[in-house]
N, C-alpha and C positions, 0 to 999 in steps of 0.2 A: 292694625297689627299690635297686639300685645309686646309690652317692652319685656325684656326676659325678666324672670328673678333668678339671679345670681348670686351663688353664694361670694361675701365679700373676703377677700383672699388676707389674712393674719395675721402677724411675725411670729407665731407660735414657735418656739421650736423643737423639734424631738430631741430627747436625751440621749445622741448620740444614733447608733444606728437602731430603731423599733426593733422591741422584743416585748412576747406578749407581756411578759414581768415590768417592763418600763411603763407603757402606755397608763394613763389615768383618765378614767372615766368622768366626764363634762369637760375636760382639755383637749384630749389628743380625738374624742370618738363621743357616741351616745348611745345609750341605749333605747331602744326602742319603747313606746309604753307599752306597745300591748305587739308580740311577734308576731311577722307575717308568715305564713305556712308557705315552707320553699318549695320548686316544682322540681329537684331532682333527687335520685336516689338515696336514703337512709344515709348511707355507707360515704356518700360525698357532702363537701359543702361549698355552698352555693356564694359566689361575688356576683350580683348585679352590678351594673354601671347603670345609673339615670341620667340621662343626658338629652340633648335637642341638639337638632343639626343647626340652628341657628345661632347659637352658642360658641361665644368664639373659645371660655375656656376648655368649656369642653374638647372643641377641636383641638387645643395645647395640652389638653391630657391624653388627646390619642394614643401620642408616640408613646411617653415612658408607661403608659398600660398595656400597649400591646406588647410592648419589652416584658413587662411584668410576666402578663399572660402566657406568654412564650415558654417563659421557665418552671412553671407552675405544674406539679405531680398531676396521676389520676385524680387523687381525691378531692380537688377545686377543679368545680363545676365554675365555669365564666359565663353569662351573659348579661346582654343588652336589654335597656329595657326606654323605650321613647319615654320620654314626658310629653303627659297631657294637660296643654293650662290654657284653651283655646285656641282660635285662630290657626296661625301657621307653624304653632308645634303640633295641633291635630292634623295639620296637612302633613306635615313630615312625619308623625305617627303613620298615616297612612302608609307614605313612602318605602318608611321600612319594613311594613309587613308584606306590604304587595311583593317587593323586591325580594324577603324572601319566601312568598307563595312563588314565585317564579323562578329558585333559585339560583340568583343572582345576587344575593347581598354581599358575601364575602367578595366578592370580585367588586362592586360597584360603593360599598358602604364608603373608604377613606377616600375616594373619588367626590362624592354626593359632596361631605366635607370640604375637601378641598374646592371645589367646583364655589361653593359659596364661600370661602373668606380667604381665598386666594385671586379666584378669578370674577369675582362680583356678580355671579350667576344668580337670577329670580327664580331660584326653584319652590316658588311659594303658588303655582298655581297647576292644577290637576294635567293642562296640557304641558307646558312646560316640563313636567316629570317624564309624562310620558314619553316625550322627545326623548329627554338626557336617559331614558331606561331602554331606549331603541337602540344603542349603541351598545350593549351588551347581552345581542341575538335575541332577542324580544322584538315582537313589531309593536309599533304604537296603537294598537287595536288590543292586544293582549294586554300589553298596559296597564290600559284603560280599562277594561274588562277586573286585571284583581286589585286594580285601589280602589275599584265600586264593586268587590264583593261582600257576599255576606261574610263570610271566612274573614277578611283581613278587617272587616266592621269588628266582629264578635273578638278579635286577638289584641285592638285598639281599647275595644269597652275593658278586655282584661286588664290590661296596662294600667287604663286608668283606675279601676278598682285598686288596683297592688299599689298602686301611687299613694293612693287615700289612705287605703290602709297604714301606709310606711310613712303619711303625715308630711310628705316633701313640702319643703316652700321656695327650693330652689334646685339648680343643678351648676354642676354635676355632683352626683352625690355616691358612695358607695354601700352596698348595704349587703354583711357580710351576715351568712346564716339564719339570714331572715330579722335580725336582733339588733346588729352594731352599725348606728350611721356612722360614716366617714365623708365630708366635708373640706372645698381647701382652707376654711379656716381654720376648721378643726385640728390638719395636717399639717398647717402651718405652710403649703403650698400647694400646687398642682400636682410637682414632682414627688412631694412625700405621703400624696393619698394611698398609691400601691404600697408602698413601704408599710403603711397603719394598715390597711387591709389584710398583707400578709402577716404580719404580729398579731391577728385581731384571731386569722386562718388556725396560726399557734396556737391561741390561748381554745380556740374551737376543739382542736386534737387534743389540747390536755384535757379538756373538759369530757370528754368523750372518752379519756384513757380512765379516766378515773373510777 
């Protein structure tokens, strides 16, 4: 098993509460070398999460992201996006796309989580998933069926392209409009990655207004 890389967590602090006008670029955020081309609409823009379910910070940014996400207008586009760095972040790659070829992620995703760094659950091996995916109206034949398809191979390879592209060496990481990494170092915690994100969201609309 591959040990994770992790981003190492800061004392950075934001100046007060993040607004795009505060944030400075190599402190709070990064810029990308070279922009990844986003996958929604013109007119929105795009927060990826990169993360691994094995990840414990990750699993402690759940919460205040999906707080975040909650309160978040049309124009932020939210999603997920697996890390791929072998081993059993590809297995859990797998995981999530199978789960939602079957849709079932939204119901099973902070479960998978929890199930592994709460309840000390080996969801590192093909059958194992398939079990823990039976419990929400799937049978373990179906499964098995879309973590060995082509469909959720080919959505896996995408990931990891986008990964390389976006240069990751660690998670969890945020990558807003294709352009702006955010980091818990960067953010100076777990808790203030959304907070940089949506400052980051701001300075996107001004850029856009102009």
């Amino acid at each position: 098993m591959l040990k994770p890389l992790m981003f190492v967590l800061a004392g950075l602090a934001l100046p007060g509460l993040a607004t795009a006008q505060s944030l400075v670029e190599g402190e709070h955020y990064q810029v990308l070398d070279n922009p990844v081309e986003t996958q929604v609409e013109d007119e929105r823009i795009e927060v990826t999460e990169a993360f691994w379910y094995g990840c414990p910070h990750c699993y402690n940014l759940e919460g205040p992201l999906n707080a975040w996400v909650a309160e978040q207008p049309e124009d932020v586009a939210f999603q997920r996006m697996p890390a791929t760095m072998g081993g059993d972040w590809n297995t859990h790659a797998f995981a999530f796309y199978a789960a939602q070829q079957l849709g079932i992620l939204d119901d099973l995703h902070d479960d998978f989580f929890h199930a592994i760094h709460e309840e000390g659950r080996d969801l590192t091996d093909p059958d194992a998933i398939a079990e823990f995916f039976s419990d929400y109206g799937v049978s373990e034949e179906e499964a098995q069926e879309a973590l060995n398809s082509f469909g959720v191979k080919g959505e896996v390879n995408q990931a990891h392209a986008r990964m390389r592209q976006m240069q990751l060496m660690g998670v969890p990481a945020l990558i807003v409009d294709g352009r702006y990494l955010v980091t818990p170092s960067s953010a100076g915690s777990l808790d203030n990655m959304p907070q940089v994100a949506g400052a980051l969201v701001e300075r996107v609309r001004e850029e856009r207004a102009d």
